[in-house]
Structure formats: C-alpha cells, structure tokens
mmCIF file as gemmi writes it, N, C-alpha and C atoms, coordinates in Angstrom:
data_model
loop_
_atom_site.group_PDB
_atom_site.id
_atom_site.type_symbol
_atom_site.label_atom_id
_atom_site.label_alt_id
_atom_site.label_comp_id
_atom_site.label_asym_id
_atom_site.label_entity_id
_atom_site.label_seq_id
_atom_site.pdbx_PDB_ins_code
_atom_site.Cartn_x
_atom_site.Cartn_y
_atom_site.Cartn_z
_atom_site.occupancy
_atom_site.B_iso_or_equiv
_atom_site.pdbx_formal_charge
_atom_site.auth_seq_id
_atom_site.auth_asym_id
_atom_site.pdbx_PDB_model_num
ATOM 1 N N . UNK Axp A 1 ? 42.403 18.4 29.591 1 0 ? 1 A 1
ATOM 2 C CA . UNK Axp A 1 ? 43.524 18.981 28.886 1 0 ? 1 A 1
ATOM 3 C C . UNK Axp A 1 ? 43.431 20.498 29.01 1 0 ? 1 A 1
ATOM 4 N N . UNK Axp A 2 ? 44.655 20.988 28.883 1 0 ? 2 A 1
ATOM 5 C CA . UNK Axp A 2 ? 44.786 22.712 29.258 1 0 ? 2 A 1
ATOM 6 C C . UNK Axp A 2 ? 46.241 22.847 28.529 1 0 ? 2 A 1
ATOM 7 N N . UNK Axp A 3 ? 45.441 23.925 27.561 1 0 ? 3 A 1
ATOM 8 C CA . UNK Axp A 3 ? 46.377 24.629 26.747 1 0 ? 3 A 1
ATOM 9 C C . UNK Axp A 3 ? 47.295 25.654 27.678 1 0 ? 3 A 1
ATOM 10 N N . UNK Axp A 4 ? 48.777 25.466 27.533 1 0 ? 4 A 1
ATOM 11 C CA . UNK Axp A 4 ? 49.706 26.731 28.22 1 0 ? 4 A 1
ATOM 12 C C . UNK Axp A 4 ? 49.267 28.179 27.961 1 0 ? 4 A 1
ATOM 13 N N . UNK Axp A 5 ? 48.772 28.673 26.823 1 0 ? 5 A 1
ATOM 14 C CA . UNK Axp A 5 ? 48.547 29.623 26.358 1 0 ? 5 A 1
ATOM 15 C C . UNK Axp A 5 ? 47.108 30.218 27.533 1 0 ? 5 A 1
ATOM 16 N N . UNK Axp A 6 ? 46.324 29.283 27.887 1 0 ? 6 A 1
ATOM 17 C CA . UNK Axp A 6 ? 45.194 29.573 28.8 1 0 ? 6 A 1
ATOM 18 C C . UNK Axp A 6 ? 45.387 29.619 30.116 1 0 ? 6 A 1
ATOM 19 N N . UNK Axp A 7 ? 46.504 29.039 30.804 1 0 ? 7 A 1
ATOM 20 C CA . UNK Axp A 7 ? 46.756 28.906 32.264 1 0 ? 7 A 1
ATOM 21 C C . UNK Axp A 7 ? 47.426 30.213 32.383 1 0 ? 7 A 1
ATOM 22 N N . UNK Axp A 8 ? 48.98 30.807 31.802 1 0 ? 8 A 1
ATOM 23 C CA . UNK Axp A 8 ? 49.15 32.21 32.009 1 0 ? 8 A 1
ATOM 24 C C . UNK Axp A 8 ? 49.808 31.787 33.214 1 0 ? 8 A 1
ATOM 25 N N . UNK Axp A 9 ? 49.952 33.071 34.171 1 0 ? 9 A 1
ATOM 26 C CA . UNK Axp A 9 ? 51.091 32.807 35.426 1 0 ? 9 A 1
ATOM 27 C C . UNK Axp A 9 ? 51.098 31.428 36.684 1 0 ? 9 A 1
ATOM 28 N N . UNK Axp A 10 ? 49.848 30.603 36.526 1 0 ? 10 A 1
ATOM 29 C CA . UNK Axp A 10 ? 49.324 29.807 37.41 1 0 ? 10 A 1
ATOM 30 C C . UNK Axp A 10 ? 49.885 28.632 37.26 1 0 ? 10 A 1
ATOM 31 N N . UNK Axp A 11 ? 50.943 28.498 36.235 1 0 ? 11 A 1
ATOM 32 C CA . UNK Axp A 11 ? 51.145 27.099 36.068 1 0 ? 11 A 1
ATOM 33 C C . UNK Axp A 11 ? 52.131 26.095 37.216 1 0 ? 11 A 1
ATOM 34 N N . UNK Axp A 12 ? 52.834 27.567 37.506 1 0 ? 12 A 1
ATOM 35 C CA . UNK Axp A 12 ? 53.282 26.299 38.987 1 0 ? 12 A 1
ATOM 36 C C . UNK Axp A 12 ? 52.794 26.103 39.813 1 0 ? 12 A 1
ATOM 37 N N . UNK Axp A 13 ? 51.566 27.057 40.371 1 0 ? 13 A 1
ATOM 38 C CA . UNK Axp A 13 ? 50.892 26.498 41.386 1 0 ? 13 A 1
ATOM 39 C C . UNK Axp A 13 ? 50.001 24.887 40.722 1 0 ? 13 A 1
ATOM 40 N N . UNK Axp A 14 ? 49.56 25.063 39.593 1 0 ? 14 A 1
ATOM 41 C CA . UNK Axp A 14 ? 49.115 24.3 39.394 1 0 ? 14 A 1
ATOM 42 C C . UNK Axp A 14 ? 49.918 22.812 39.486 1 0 ? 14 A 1
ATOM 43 N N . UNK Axp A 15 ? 50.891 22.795 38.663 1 0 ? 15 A 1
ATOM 44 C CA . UNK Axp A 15 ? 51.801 21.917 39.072 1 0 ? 15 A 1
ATOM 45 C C . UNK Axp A 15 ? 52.483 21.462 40.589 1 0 ? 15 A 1
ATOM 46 N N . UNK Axp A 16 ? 52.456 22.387 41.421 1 0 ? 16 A 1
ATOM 47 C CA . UNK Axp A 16 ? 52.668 21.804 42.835 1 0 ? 16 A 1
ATOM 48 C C . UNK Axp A 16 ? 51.389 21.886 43.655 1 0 ? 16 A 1
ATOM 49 N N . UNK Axp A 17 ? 49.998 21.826 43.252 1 0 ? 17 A 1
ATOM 50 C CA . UNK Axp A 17 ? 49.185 21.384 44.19 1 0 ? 17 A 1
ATOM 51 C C . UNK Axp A 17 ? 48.767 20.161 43.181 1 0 ? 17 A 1
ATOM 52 N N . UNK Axp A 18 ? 49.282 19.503 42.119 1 0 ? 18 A 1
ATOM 53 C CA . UNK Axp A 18 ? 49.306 18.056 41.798 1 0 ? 18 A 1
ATOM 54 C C . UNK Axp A 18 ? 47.975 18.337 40.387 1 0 ? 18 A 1
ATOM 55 N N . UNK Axp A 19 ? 47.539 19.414 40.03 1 0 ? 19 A 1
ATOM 56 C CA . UNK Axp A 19 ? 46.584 19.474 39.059 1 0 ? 19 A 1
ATOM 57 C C . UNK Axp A 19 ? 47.38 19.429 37.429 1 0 ? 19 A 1
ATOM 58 N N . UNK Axp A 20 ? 48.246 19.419 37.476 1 0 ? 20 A 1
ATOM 59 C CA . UNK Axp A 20 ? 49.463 19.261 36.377 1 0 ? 20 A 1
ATOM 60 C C . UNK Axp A 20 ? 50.392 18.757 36.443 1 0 ? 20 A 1
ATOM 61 N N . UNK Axp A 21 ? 50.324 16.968 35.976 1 0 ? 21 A 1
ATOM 62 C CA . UNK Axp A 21 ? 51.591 16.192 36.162 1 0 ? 21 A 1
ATOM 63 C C . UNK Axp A 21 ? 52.292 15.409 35.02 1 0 ? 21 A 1
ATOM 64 N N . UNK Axp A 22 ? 51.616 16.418 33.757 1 0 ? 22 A 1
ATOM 65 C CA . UNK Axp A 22 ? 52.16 15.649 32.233 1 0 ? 22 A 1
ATOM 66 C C . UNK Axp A 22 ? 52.113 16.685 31.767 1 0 ? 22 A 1
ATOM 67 N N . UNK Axp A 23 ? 52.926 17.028 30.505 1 0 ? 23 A 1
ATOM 68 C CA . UNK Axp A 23 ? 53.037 18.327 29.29 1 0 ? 23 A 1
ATOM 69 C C . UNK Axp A 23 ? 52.597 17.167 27.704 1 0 ? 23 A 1
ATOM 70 N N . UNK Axp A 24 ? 51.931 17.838 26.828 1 0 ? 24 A 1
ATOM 71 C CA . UNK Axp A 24 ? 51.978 17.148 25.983 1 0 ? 24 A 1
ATOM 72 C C . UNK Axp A 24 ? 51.859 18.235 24.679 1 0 ? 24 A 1
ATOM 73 N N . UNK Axp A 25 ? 52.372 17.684 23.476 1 0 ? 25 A 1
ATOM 74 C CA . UNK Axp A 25 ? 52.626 18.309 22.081 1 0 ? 25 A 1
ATOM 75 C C . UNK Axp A 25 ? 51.371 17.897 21.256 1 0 ? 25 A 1
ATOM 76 N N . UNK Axp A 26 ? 50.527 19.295 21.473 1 0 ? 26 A 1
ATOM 77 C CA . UNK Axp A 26 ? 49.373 19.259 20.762 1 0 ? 26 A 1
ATOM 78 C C . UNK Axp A 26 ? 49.43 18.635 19.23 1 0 ? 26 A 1
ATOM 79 N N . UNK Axp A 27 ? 50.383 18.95 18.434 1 0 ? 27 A 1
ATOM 80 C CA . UNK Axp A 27 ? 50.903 18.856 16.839 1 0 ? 27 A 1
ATOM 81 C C . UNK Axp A 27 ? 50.529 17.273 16.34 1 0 ? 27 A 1
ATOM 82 N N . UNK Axp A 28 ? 51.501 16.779 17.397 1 0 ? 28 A 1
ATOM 83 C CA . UNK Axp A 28 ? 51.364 15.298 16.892 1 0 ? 28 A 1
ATOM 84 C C . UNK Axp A 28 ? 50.847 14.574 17.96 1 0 ? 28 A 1
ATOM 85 N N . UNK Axp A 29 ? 50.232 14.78 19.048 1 0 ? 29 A 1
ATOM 86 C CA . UNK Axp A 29 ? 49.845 14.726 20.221 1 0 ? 29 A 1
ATOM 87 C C . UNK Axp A 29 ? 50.105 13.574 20.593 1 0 ? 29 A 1
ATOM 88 N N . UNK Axp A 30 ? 51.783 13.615 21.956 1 0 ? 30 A 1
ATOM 89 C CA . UNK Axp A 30 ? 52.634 13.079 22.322 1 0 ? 30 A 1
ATOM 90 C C . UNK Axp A 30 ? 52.269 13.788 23.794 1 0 ? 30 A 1
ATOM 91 N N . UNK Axp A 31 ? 52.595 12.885 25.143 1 0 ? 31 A 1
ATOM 92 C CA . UNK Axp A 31 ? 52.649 13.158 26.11 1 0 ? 31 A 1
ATOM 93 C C . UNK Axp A 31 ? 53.831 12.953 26.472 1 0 ? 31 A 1
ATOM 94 N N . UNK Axp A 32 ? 54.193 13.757 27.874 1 0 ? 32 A 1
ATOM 95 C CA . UNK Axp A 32 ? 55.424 12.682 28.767 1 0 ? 32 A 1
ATOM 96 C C . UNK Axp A 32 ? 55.583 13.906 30.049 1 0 ? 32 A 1
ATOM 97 N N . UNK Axp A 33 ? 56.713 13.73 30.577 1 0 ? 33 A 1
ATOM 98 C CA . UNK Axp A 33 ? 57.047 14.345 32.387 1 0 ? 33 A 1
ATOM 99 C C . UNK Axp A 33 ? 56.903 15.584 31.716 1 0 ? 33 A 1
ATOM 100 N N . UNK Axp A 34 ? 56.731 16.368 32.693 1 0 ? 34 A 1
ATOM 101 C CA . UNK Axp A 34 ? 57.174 17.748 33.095 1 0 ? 34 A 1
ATOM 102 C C . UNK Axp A 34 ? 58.852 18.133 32.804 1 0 ? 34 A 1
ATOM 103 N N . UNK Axp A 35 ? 59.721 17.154 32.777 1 0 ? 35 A 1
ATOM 104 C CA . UNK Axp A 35 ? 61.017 17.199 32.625 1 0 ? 35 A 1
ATOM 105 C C . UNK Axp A 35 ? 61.453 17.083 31.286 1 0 ? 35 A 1
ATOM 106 N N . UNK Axp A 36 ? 61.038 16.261 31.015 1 0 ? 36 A 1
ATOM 107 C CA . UNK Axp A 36 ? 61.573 16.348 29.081 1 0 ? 36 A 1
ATOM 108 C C . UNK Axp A 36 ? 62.118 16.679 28.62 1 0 ? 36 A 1
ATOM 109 N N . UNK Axp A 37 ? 63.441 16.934 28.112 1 0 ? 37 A 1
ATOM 110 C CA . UNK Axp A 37 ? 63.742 18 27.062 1 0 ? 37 A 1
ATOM 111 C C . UNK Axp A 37 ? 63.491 18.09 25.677 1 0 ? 37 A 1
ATOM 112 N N . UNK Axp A 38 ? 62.307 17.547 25.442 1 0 ? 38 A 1
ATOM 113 C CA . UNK Axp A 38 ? 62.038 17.294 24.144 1 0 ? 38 A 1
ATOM 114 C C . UNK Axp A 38 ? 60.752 18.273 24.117 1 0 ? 38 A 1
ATOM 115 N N . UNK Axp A 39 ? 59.933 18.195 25.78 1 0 ? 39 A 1
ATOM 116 C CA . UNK Axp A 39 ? 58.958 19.462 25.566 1 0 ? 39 A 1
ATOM 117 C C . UNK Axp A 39 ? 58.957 20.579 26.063 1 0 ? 39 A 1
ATOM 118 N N . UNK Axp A 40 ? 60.333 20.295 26.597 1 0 ? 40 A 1
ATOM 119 C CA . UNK Axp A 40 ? 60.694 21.855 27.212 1 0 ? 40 A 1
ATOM 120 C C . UNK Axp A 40 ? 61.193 22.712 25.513 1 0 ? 40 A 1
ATOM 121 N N . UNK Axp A 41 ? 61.603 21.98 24.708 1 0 ? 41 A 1
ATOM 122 C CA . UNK Axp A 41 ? 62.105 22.562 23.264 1 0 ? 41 A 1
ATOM 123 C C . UNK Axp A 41 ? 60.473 23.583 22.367 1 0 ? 41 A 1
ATOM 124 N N . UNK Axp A 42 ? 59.507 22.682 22.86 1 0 ? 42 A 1
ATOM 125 C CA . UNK Axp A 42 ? 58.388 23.396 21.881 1 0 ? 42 A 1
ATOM 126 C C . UNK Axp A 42 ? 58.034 24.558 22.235 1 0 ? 42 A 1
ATOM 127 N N . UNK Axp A 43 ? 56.99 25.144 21.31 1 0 ? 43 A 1
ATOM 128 C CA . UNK Axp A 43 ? 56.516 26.384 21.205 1 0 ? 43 A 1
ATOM 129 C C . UNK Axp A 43 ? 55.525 26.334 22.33 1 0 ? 43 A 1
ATOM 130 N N . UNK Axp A 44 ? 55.01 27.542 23.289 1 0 ? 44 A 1
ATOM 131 C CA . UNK Axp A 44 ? 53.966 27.594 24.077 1 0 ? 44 A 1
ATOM 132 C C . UNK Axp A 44 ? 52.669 27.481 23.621 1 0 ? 44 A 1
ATOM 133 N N . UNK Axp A 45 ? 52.478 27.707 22.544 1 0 ? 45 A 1
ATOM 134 C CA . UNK Axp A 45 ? 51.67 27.781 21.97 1 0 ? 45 A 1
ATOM 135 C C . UNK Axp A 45 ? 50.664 25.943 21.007 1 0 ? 45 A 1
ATOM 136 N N . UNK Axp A 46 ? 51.79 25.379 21.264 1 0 ? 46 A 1
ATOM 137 C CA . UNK Axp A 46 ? 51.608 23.945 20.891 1 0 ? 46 A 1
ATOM 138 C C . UNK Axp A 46 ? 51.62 22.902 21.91 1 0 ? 46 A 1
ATOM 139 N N . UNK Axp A 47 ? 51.73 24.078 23.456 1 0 ? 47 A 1
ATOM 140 C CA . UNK Axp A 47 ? 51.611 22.782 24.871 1 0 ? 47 A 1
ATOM 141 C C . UNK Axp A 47 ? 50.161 23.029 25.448 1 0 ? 47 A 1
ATOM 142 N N . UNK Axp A 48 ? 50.199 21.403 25.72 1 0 ? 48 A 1
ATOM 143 C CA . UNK Axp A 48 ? 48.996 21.574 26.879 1 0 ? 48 A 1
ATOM 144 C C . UNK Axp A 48 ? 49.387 20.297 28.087 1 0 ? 48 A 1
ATOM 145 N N . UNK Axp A 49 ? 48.578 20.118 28.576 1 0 ? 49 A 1
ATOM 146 C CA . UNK Axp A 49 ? 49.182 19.91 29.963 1 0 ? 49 A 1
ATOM 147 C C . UNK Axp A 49 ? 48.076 19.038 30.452 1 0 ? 49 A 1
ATOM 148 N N . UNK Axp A 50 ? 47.928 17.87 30.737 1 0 ? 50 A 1
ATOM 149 C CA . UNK Axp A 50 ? 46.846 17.193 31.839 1 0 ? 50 A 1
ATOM 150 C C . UNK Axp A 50 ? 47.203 16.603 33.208 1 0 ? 50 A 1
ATOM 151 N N . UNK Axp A 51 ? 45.897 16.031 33.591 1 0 ? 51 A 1
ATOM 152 C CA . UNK Axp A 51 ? 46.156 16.014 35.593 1 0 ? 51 A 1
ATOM 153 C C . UNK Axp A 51 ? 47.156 14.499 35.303 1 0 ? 51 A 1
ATOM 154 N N . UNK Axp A 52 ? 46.692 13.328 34.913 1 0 ? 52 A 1
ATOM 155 C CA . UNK Axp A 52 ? 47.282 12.433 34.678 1 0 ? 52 A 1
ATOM 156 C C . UNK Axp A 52 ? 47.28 12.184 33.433 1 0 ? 52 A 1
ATOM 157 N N . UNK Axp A 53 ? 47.62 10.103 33.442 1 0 ? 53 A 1
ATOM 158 C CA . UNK Axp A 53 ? 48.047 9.895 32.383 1 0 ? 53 A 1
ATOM 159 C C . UNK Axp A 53 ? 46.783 9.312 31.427 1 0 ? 53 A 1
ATOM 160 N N . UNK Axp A 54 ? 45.879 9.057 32.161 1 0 ? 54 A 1
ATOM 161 C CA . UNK Axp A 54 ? 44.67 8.509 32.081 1 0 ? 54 A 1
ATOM 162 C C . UNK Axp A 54 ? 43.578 10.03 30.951 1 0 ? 54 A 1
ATOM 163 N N . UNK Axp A 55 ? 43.923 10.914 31.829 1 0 ? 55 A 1
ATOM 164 C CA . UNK Axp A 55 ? 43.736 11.968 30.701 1 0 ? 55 A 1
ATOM 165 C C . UNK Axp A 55 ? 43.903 12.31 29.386 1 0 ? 55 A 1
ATOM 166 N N . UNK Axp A 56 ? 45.36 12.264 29.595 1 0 ? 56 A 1
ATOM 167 C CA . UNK Axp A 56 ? 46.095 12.075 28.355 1 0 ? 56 A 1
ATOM 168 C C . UNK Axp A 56 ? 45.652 11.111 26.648 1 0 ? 56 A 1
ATOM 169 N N . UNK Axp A 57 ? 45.878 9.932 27.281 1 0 ? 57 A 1
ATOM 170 C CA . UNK Axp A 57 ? 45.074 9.09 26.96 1 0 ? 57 A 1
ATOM 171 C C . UNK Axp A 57 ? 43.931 9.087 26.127 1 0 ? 57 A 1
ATOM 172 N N . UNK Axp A 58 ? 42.714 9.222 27.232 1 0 ? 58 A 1
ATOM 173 C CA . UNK Axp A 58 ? 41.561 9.49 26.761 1 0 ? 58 A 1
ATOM 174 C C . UNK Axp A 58 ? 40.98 10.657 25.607 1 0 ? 58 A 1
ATOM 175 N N . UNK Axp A 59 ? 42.663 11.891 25.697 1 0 ? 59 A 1
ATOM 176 C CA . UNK Axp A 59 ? 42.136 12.765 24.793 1 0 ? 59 A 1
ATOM 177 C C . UNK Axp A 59 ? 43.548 12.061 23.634 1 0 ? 59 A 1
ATOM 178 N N . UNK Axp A 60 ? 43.774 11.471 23.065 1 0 ? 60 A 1
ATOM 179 C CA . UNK Axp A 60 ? 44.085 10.654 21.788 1 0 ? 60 A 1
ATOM 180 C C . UNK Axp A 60 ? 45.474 10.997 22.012 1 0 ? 60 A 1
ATOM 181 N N . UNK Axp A 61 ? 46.38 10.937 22.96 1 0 ? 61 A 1
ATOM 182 C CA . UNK Axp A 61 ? 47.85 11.243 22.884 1 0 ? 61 A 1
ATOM 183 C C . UNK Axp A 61 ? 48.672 10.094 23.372 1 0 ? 61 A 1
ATOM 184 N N . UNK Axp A 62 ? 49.378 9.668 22.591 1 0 ? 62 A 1
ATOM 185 C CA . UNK Axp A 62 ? 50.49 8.872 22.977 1 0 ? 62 A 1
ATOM 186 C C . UNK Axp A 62 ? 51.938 8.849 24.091 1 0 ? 62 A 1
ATOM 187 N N . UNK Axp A 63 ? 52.548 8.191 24.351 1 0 ? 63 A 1
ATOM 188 C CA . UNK Axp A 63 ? 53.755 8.878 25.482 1 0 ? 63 A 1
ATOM 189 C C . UNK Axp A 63 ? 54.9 9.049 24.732 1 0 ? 63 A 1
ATOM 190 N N . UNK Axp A 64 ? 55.388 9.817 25.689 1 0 ? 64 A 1
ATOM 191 C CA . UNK Axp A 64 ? 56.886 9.957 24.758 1 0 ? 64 A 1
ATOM 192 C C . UNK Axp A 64 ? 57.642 8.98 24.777 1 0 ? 64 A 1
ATOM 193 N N . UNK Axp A 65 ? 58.582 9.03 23.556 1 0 ? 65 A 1
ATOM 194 C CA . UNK Axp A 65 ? 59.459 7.695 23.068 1 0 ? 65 A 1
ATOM 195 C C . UNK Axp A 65 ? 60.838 8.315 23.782 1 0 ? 65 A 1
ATOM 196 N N . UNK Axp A 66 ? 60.92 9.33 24.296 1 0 ? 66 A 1
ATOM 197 C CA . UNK Axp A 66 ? 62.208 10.035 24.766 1 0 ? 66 A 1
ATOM 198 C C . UNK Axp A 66 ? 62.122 9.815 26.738 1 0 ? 66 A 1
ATOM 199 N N . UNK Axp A 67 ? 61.237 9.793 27.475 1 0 ? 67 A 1
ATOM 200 C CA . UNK Axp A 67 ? 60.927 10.359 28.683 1 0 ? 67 A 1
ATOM 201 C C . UNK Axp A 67 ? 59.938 8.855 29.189 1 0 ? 67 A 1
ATOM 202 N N . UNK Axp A 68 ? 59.36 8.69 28.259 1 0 ? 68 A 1
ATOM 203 C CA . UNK Axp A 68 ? 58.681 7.742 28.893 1 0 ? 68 A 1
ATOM 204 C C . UNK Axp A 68 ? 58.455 6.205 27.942 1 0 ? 68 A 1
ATOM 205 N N . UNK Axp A 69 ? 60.08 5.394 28.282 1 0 ? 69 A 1
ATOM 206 C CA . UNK Axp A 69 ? 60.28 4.55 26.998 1 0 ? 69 A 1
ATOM 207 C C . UNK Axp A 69 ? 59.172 3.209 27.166 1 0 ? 69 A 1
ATOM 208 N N . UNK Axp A 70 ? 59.183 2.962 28.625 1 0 ? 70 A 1
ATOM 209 C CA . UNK Axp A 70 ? 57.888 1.731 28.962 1 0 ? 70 A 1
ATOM 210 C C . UNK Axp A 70 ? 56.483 1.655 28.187 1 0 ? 70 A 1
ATOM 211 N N . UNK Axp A 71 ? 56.244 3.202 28.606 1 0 ? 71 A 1
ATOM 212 C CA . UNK Axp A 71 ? 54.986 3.313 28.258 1 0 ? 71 A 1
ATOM 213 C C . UNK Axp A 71 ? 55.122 3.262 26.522 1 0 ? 71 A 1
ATOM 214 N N . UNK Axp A 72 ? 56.025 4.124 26.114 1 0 ? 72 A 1
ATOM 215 C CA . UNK Axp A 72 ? 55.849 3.834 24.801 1 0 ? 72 A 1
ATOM 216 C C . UNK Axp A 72 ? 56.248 2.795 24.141 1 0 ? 72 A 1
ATOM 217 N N . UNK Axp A 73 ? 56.689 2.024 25.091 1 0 ? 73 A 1
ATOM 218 C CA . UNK Axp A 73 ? 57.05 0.46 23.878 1 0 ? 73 A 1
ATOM 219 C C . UNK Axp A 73 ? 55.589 -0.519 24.234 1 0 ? 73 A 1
ATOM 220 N N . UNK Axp A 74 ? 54.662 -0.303 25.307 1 0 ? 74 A 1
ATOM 221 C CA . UNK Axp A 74 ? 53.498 -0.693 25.405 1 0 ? 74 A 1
ATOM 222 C C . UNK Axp A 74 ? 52.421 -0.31 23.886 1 0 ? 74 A 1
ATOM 223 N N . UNK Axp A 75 ? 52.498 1.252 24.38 1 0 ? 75 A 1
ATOM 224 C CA . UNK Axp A 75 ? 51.593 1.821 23.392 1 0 ? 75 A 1
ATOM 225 C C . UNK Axp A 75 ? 51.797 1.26 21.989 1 0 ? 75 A 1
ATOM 226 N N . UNK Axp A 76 ? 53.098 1.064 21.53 1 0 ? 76 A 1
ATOM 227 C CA . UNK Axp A 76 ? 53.61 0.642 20.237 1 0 ? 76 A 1
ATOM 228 C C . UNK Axp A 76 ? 53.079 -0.912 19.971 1 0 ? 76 A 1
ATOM 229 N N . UNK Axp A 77 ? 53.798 -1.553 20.595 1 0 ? 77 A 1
ATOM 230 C CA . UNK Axp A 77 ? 53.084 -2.818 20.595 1 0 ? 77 A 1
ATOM 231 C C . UNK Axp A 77 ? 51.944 -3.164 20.406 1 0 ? 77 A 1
ATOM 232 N N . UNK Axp A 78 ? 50.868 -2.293 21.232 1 0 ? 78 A 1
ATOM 233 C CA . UNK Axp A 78 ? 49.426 -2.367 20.683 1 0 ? 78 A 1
ATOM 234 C C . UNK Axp A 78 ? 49.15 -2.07 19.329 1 0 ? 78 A 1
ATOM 235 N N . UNK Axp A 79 ? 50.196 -1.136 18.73 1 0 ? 79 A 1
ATOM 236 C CA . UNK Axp A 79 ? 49.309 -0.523 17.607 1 0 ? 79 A 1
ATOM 237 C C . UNK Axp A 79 ? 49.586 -1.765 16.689 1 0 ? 79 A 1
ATOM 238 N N . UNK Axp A 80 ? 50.503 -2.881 16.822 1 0 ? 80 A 1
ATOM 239 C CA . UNK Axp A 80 ? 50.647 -3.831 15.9 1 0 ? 80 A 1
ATOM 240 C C . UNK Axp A 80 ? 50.239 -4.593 15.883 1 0 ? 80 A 1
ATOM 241 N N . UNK Axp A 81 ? 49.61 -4.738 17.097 1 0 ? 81 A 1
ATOM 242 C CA . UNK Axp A 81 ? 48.913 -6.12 17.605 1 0 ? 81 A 1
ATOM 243 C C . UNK Axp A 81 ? 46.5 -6.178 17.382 1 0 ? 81 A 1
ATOM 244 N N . UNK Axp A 82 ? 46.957 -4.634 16.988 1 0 ? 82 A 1
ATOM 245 C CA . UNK Axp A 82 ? 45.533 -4.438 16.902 1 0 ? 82 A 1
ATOM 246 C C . UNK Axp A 82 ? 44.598 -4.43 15.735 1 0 ? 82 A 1
C-alpha cells in the first residue's frame, strides 16, 4: 500500500509501468479502479493506492460497491455467511 501524499509527481509513471492498478479510501478502507468517480471525489490525503487486488485485500480493504459490483457482492456474501 502507498499513500498519494508519499508518491508526489510519480504517480503516472507508476501507474503505466503497472506498479499501480487500484486507488483505495484509507477512512473506511474501500478499494476499486483507477476510474471511479467515487475516488476520484476524495481528499489526497485519504488515498492510497496498491499493485493489485490481492494487496488490497491482505491490507483489510474491501471493493467498491460503485466500480467493482462482483467483487463486492462476493465480499458481502462472505461477511454473512461467516
């Protein structure tokens, strides 16, 4: 995971040599695309960013219910089933 506030001007390279392919909302820690308009809306200061989704993941973030509805009707399901 990588806070926006720490990457600074590098973030598109980072994003087009494939080291940044999710944005996620530190607050309530929600993942989803690069496209979003739900995380293009937040503060810089509340994004961070991982390589995949597997990342994501592993650091306790869920997908978005806006951008990424599959994944989040998976994720949901588990939480009821668990």
């Amino acid at each position: 995971m990588i806070a926006h506030i720490d990457i600074g001007s590098s973030l598109k390279q980072m994003v087009r040599s494939g080291q940044i392919t999710l944005g996620g909302y530190r607050n309530k820690k929600i993942y989803g695309t690069l496209h979003c308009s739900s995380g293009k809306r937040m503060k810089i200061e509340n994004r961070v960013f991982f390589k995949d989704e597997e990342e994501a993941v592993l650091s306790g973030y869920r997908p978005c219910a806006h951008c990424m509805p599959e994944q989040y009707k998976h994720w949901k399901n588990a939480q009821f089933t668990a």
